[in-house]
RODO-2510 file (C-alpha; in nm, 4 decimals, decimal comma):
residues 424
     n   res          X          Y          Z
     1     x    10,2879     0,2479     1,0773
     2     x    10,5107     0,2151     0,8113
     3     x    10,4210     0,0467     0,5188
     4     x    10,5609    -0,3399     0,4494
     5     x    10,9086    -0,3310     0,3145
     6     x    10,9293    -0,5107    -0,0416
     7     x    11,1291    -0,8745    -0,1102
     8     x    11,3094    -0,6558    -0,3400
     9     x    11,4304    -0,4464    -0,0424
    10     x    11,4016    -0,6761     0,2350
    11     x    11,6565    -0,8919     0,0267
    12     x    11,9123    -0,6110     0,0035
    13     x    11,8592    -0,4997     0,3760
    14     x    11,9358    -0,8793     0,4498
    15     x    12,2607    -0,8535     0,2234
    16     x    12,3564    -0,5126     0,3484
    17     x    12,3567    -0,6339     0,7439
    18     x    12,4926    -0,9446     0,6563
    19     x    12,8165    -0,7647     0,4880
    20     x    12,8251    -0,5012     0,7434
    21     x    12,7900    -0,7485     1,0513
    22     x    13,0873    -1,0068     0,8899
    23     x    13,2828    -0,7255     0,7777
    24     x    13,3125    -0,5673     1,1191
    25     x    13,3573    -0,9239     1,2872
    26     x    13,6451    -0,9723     1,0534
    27     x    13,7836    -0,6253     1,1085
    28     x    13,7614    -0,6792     1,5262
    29     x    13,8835    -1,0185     1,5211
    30     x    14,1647    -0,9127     1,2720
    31     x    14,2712    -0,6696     1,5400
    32     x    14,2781    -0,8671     1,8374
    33     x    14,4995    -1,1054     1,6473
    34     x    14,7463    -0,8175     1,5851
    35     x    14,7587    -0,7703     1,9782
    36     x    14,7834    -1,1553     2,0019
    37     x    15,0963    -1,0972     1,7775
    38     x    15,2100    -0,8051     1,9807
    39     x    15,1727    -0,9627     2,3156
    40     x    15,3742    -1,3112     2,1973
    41     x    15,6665    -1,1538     2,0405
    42     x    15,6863    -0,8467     2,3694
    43     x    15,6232    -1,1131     2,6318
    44     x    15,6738    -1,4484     2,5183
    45     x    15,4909    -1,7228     2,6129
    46     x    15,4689    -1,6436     2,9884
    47     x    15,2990    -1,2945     2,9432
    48     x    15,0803    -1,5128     2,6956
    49     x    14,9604    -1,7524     2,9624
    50     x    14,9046    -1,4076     3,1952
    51     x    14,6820    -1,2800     2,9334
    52     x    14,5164    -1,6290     2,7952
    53     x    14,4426    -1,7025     3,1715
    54     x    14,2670    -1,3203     3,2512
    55     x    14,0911    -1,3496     2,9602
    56     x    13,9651    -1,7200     2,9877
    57     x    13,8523    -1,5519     3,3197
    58     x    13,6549    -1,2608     3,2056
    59     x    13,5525    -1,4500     2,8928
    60     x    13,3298    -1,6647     3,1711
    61     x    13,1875    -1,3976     3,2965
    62     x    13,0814    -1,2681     2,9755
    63     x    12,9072    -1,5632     2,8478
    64     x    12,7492    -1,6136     3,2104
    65     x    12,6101    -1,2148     3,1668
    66     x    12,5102    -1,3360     2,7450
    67     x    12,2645    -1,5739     2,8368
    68     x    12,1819    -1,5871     2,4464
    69     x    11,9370    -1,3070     2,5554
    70     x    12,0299    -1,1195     2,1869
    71     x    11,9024    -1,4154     1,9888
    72     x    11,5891    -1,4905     2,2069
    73     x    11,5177    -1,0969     2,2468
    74     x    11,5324    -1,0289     1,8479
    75     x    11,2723    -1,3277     1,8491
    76     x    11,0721    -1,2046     2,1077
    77     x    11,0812    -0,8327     2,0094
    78     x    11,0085    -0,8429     1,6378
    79     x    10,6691    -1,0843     1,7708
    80     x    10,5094    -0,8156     2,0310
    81     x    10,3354    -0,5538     1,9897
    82     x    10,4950    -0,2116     1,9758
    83     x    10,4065    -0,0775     2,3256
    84     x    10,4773    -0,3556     2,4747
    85     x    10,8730    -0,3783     2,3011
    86     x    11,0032    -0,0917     2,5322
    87     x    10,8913    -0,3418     2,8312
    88     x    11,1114    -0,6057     2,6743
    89     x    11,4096    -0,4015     2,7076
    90     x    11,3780    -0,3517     3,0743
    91     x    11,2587    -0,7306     3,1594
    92     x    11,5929    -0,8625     3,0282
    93     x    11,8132    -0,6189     3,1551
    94     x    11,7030    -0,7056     3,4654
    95     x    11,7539    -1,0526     3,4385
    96     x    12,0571    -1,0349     3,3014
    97     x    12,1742    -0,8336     3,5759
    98     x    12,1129    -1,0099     3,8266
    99     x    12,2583    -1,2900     3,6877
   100     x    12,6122    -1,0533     3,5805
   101     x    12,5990    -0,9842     3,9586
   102     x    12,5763    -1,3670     4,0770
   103     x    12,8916    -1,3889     3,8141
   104     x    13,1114    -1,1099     3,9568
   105     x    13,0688    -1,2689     4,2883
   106     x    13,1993    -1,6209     4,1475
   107     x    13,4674    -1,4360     4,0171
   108     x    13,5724    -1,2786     4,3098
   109     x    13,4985    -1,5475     4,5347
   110     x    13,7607    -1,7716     4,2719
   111     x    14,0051    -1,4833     4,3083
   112     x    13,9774    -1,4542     4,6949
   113     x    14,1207    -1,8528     4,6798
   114     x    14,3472    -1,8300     4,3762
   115     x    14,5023    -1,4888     4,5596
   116     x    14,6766    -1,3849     4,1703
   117     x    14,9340    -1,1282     4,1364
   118     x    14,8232    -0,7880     4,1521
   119     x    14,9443    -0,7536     3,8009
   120     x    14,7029    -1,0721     3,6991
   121     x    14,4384    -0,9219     3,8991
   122     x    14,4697    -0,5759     3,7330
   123     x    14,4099    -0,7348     3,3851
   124     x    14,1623    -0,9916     3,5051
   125     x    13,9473    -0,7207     3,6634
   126     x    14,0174    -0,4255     3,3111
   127     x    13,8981    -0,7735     3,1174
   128     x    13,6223    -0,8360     3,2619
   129     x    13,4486    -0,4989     3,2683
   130     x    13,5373    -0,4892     2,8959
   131     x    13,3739    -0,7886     2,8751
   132     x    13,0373    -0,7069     3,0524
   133     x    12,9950    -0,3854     2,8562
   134     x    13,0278    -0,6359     2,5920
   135     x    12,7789    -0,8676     2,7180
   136     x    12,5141    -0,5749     2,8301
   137     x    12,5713    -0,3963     2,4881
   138     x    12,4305    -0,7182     2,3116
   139     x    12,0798    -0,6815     2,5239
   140     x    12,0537    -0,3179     2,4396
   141     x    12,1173    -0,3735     2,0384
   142     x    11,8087    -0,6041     2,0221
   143     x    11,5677    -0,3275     1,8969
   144     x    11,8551    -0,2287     1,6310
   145     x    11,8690    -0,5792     1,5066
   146     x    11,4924    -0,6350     1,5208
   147     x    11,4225    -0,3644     1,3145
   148     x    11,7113    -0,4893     1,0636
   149     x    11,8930    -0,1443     1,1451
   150     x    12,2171    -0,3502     1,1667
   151     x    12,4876    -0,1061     1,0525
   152     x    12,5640     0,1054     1,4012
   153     x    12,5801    -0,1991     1,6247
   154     x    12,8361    -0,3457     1,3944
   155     x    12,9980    -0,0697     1,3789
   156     x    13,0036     0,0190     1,8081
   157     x    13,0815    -0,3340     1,8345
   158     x    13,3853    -0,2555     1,6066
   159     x    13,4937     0,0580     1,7753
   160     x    13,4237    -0,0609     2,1506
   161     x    13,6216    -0,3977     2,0832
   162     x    13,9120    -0,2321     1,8139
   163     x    14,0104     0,0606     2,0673
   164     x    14,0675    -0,1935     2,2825
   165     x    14,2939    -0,3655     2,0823
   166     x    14,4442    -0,1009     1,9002
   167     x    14,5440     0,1237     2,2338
   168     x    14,6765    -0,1715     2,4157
   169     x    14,8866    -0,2764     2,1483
   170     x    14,9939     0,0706     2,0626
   171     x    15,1012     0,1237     2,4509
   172     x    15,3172    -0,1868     2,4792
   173     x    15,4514    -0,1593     2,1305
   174     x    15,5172     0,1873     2,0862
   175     x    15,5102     0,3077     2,4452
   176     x    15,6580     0,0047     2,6423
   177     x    15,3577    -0,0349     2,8688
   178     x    15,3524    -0,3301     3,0927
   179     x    15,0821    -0,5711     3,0038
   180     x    14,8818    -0,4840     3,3527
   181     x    14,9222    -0,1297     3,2546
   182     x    14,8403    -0,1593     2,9305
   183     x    14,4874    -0,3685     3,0145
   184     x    14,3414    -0,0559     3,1490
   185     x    14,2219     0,0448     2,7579
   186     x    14,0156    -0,3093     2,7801
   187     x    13,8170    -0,1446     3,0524
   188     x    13,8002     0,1472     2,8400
   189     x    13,6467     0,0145     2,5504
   190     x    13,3912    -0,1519     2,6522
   191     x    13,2719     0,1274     2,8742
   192     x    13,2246     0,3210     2,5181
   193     x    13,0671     0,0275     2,3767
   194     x    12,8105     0,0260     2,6820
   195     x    12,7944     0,4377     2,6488
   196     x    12,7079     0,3942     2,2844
   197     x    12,4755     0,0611     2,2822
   198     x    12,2631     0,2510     2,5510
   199     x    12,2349     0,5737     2,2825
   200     x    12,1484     0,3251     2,0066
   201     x    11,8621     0,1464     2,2953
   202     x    11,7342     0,5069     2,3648
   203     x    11,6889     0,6031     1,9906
   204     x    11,4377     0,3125     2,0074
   205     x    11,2486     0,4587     2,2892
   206     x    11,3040     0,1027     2,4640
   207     x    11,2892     0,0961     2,8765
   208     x    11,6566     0,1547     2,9719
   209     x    11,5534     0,1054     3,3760
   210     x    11,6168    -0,2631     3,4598
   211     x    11,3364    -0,4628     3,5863
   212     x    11,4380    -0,6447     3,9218
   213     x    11,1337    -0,8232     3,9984
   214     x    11,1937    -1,1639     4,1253
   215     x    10,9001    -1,2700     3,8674
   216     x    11,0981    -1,0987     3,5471
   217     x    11,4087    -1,2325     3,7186
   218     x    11,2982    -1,6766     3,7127
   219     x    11,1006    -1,6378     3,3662
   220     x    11,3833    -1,4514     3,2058
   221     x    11,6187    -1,7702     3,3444
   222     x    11,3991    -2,0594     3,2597
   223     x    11,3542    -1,9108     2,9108
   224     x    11,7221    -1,8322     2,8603
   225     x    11,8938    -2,1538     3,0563
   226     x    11,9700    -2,3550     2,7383
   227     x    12,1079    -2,1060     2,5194
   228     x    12,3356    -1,9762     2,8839
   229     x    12,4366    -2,3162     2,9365
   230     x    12,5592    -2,3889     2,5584
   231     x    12,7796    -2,0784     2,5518
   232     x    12,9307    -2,0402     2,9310
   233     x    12,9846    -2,4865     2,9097
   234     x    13,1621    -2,4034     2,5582
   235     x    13,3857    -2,1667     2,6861
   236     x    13,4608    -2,3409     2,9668
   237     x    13,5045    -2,6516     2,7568
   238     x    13,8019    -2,4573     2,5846
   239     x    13,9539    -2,2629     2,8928
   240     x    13,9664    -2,5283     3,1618
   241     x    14,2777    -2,5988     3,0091
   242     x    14,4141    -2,2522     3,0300
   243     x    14,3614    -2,2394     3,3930
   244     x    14,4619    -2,5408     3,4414
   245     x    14,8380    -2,5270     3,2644
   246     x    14,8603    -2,2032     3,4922
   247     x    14,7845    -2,3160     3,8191
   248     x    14,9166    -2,6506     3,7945
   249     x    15,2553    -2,6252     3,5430
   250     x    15,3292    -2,2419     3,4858
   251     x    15,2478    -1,9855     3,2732
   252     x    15,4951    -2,0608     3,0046
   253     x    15,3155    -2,4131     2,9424
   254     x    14,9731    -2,1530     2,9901
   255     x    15,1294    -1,9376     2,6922
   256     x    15,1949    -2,1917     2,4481
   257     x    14,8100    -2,3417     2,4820
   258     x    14,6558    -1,9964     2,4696
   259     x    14,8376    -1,9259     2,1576
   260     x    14,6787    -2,2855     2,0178
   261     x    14,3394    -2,1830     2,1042
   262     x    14,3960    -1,8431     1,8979
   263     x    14,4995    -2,0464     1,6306
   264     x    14,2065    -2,3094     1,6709
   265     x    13,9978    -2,0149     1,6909
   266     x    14,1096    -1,8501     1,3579
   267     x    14,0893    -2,1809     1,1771
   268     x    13,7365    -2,2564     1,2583
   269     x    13,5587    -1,8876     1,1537
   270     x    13,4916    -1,9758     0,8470
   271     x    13,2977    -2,2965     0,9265
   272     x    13,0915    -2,0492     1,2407
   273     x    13,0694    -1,7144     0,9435
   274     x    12,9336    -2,0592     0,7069
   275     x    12,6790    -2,1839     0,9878
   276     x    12,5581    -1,7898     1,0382
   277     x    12,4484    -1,7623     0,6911
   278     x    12,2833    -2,1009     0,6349
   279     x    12,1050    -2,0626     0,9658
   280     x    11,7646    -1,8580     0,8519
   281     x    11,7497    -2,1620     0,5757
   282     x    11,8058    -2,4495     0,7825
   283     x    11,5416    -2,2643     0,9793
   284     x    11,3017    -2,2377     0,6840
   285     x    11,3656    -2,6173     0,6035
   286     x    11,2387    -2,8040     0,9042
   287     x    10,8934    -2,7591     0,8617
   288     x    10,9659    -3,0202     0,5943
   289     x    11,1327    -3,3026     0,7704
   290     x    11,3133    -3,4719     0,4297
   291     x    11,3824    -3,1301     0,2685
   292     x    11,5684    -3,0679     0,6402
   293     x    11,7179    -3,4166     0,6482
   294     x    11,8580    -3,3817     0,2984
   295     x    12,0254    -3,0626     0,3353
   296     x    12,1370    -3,1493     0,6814
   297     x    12,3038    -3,4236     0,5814
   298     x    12,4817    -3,2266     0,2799
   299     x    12,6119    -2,9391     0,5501
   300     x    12,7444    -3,2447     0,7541
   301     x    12,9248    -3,4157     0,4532
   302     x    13,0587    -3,0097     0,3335
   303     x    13,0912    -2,9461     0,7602
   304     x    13,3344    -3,2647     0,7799
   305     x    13,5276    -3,1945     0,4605
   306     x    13,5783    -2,8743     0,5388
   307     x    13,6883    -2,9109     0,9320
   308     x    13,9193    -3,1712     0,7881
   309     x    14,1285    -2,9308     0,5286
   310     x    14,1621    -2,6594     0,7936
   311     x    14,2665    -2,8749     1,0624
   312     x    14,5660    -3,0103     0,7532
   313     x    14,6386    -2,6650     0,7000
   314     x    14,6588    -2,5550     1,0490
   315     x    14,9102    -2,8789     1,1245
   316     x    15,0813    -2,8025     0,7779
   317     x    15,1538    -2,5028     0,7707
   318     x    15,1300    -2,2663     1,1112
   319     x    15,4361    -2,4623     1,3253
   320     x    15,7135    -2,3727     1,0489
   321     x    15,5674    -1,9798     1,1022
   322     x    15,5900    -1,9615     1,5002
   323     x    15,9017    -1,8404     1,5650
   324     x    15,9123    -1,6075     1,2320
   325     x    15,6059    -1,4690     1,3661
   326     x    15,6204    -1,4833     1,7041
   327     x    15,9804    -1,4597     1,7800
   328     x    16,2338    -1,7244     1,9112
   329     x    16,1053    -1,7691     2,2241
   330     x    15,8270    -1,9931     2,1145
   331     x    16,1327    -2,2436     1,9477
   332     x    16,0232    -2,6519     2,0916
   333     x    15,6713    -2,5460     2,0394
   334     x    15,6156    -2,6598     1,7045
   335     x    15,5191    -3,0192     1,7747
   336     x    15,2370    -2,8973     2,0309
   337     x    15,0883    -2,6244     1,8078
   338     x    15,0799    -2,9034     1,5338
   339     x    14,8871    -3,1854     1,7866
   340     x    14,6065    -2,9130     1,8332
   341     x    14,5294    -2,9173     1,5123
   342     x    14,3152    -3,2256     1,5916
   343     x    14,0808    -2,9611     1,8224
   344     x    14,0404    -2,7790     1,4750
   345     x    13,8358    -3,0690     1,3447
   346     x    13,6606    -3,1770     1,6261
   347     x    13,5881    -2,8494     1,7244
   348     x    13,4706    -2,7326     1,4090
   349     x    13,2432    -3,0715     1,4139
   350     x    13,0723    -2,9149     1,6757
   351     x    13,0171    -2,6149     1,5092
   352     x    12,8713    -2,7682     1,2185
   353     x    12,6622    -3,0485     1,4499
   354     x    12,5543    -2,7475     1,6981
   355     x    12,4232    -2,5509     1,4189
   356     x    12,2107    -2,8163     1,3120
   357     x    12,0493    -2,8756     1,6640
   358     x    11,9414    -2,5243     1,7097
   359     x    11,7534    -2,4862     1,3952
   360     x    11,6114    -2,7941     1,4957
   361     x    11,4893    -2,6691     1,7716
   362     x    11,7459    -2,9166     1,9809
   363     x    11,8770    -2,6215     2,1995
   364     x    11,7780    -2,7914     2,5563
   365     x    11,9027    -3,1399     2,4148
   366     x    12,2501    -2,9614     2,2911
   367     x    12,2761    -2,7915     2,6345
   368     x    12,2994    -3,1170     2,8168
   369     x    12,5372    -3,2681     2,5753
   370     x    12,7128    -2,9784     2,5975
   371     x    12,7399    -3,0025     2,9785
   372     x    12,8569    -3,4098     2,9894
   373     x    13,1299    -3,3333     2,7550
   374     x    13,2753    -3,0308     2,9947
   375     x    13,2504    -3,2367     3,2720
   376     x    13,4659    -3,4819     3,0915
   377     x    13,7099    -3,2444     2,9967
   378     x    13,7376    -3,0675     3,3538
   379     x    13,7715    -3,4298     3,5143
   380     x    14,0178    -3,5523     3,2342
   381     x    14,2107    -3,2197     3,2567
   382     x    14,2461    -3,1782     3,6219
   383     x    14,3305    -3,5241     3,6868
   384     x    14,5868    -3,6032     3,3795
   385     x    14,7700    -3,2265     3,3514
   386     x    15,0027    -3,2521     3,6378
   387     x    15,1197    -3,5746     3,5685
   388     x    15,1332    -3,5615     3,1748
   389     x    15,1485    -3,1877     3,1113
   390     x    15,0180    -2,9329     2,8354
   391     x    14,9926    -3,3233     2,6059
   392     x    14,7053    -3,4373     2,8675
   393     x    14,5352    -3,0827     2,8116
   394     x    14,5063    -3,1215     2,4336
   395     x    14,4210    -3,4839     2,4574
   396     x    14,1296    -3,4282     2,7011
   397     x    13,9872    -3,1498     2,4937
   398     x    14,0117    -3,3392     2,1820
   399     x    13,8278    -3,6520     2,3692
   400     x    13,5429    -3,4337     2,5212
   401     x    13,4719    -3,2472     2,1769
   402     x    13,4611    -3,5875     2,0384
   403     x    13,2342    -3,7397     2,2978
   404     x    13,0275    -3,4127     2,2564
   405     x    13,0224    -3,4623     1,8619
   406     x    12,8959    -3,8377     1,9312
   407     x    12,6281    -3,7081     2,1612
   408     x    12,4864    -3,4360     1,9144
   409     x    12,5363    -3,6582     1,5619
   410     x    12,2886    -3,9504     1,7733
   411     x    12,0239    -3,7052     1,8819
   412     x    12,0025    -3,4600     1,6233
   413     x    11,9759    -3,7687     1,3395
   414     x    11,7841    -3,9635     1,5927
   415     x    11,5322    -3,6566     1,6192
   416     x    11,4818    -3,6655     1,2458
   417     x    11,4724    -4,0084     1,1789
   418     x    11,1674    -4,0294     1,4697
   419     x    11,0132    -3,7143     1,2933
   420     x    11,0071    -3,8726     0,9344
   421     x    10,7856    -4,1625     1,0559
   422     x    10,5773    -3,9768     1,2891
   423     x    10,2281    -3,9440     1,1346
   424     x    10,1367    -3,6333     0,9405
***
């Protein structure tokens, strides 16, 4: 065995993988904005809603195939024993699996009632393979991450995600590809991120055979439920509204929301980059319940501030850039864009409040939360779009996140208040 790593090193490991994990993030989400760009200003706001609407789709299945099984199965692996770690490996691919297949099946059943355009259906089904090479590469970087050997699955994340980008952009920019036609590289890359993830697993020596007991199959659920439930809920807290401006107004209306939520989305990284590094010290902290309480408290008051100047900046200053940016077809949507910048600070609330929770050790508690204020949203949405239009849509998301922020900000500062006078 190798000997203990110094603080000295362990520090700069921590460092290194830190840069190399954010740096890569940036560079892949840099990169799919381009596309964004691409696709808005080649398609306007209907091809858009085509692509916001495939890729809420596929985004589903991906988070139902995540399961949070990278975060528990670091935890797990760096704990056991090494000849039992190559074990670990097989147990959750087989439980994540199974669950990927009950997904697919959900999907298709949707699309058997939906009955898209084979154009749709051609992007939904190159997205969602791209996405489940996505979501099966996470489970088979675990021993790379456990053994702080971050580098190569930042950068296989980078090249299975930025090919994808790059070539479909390339093919309707350059090339004139329709956007079904186009998709196809989606597929592509993350087949090479799954080709690649499974050469990093192997380099481990880890079990690359999934494990399909039924036992392996309901322990690896109840274990993983609450972080499943947090991620798959949160992106269907966001997308509803996607799929619901398409089915129920058009996919112009779909367009225009989808390129919101990219917005939204850009606007809140650097509160979620923020929350990844604090994490490990907020973890630290709660064995001391007022050292944890102080400093949670702080990242709420610094959280707030700071979800309150990007949300200005987002209603400030993005609407005057839309149609320099994304070309004249997206003239009248100014005033919508500049409403959902009201999701930027609620959203990034919950971000900040969700954050808090887990190192708390509040996951179960956040997944139920989680799952009143989607069921809110999908009733409000539903209901309200077709008679009000994309202004219901926003308005229901921004009243769910709220009610979700409520819900978190009373248990999480209940929690601690009952731990502070609870006997030593």
């Amino acid at each position: 065995m190798a000997p203990p790593s110094s603080p000295t090193s362990l520090g700069h490991n921590t460092g290194r993988n830190a840069f190399a994990l954010l740096a890569c993030r940036v560079g892949a989400d840099l990169l799919n904005f381009l596309l964004f760009l691409v696709v808005s200003r080649r398609f306007g706001p209907e091809g858009m809603g085509e692509y916001g609407y495939a890729f809420a789709l596929a985004g589903l299945v991906y988070y139902s195939a995540t399961l949070g099984i990278d975060e528990y199965g670091v935890r797990e692996y760096s704990r056991l024993p090494v000849e039992r770690r190559p074990a670990l490996i097989s147990n959750l691919l087989g439980a994540q699996l199974c669950i990927a297949v009950v997904a697919v099946l959900v999907l298709l059943g949707y699309l058997l009632i939906t009955q898209p355009r084979p154009t749709t259906l051609t992007i939904i089904v190159s997205m969602s393979v791209y996405q489940l090479g996505a979501a099966f590469s996470a489970t088979l970087f675990v021993p790379a991450m456990a053994e702080q050997h971050m580098l190569a699955p930042a950068i296989i994340n980078l090249l299975g995600r930025g090919s994808a980008f790059v070539v479909t952009g390339l093919l309707i920019w350059v090339f004139g590809w329709s956007l079904h036609a186009a998709s196809i590289a989606f597929a592509c890359g993350g087949l090479l991120m799954l080709i690649l993830a499974l050469r990093s697993a192997a380099s481990f020596k880890a079990r690359l055979l999934p494990n399909l007991s039924g036992r392996n199959v309901l322990e690896g659920t109840r274990m993983l439920w609450s972080f499943a439930a947090v991620s798959l809920l949160g992106q269907l807290l966001n997308r509803i509204g996607v799929i619901a401006l398409s089915l129920q107004i058009g996919e112009a209306a779909a367009g225009i929301y989808t390129t919101g939520l990219k917005l939204v989305e850009v606007a809140c990284l650097p509160l979620f980059f923020i929350g990844v590094a604090i994490y490990p010290r907020l973890c630290h902290a709660f064995a001391d319940a007022m050292a944890f309480q102080r400093l949670a408290r702080h990242g709420l008051i610094v959280g707030i501030a700071l979800a309150a100047i990007l949300a200005l900046a987002m209603y400030l200053l993005v609407p005057p850039l839309l149609v320099p940016v994304l070309g004249e077809r997206f003239a009248g949507s100014e005033t919508i864009i500049a409403a959902m910048a009201a999701i930027v600070f609620v959203q990034g609330m919950e971000i900040v409040l969700g954050r808090l929770m887990l190192a708390a050790n509040l996951n179960v508690a956040r997944a139920v939360r989680i799952t009143v204020g989607t069921l809110v949203c999908v009733l409000l949405t539903v209901g309200f779009t077709p008679l009000f239009g994309i202004g219901a849509t926003i308005a229901a998301l921004v009243v769910s996140y709220l009610l979700v922020d409520l819900l978190y900000f009373g248990n999480l500062f209940g929690a601690l208040r009952r731990r502070s006078y609870a006997p030593a």
